[in-house]
C-alpha positions as CSV (number, residue, x, y, z in Angstrom):
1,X,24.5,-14.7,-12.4
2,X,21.6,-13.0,-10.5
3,X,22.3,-10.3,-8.3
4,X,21.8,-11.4,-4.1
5,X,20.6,-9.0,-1.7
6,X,21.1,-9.8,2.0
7,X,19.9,-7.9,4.9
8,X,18.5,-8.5,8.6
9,X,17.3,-6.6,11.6
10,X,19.5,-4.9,14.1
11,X,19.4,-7.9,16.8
12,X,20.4,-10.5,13.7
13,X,17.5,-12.7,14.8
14,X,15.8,-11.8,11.6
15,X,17.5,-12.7,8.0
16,X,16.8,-13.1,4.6
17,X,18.5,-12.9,1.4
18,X,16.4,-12.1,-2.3
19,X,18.0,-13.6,-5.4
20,X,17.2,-10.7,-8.1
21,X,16.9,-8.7,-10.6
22,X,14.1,-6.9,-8.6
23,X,12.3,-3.8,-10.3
24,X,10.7,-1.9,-7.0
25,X,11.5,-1.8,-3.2
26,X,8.6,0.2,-1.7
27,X,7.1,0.8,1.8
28,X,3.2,0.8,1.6
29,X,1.9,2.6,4.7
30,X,-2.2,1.5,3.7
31,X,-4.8,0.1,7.0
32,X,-4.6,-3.2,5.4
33,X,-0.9,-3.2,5.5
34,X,0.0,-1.4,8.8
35,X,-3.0,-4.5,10.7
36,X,-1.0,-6.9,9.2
37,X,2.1,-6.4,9.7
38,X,1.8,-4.4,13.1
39,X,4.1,-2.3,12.2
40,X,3.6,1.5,10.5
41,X,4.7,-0.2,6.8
42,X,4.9,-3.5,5.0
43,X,8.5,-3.7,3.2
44,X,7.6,-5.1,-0.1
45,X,9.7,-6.3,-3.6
46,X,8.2,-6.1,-6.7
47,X,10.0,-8.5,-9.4
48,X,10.4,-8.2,-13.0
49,X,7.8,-10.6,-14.9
């Protein structure tokens, strides 16, 4: 059975849940990623092939 991460944002308005295995959790803090998320970082999973 694969793993299940769940998480959301303080308010609860935002959810999600990621069936894994997953091999990386990274923040990338590049221009392209901070103007499109409008936030200082993009959260980001990187899954095993």
């Amino acid at each position: 059975m694969a793993a299940s991460h769940r998480g959301s944002c303080i308010c609860g308005k935002v959810a999600f849940e990621v069936d894994g295995p997953f091999e990386r959790f990274l923040n990338c803090h590049c221009s392209r990623c901070r103007k499109a998320t409008g936030t200082a970082h993009s959260c980001e999973l990187m899954r095993r092939a």
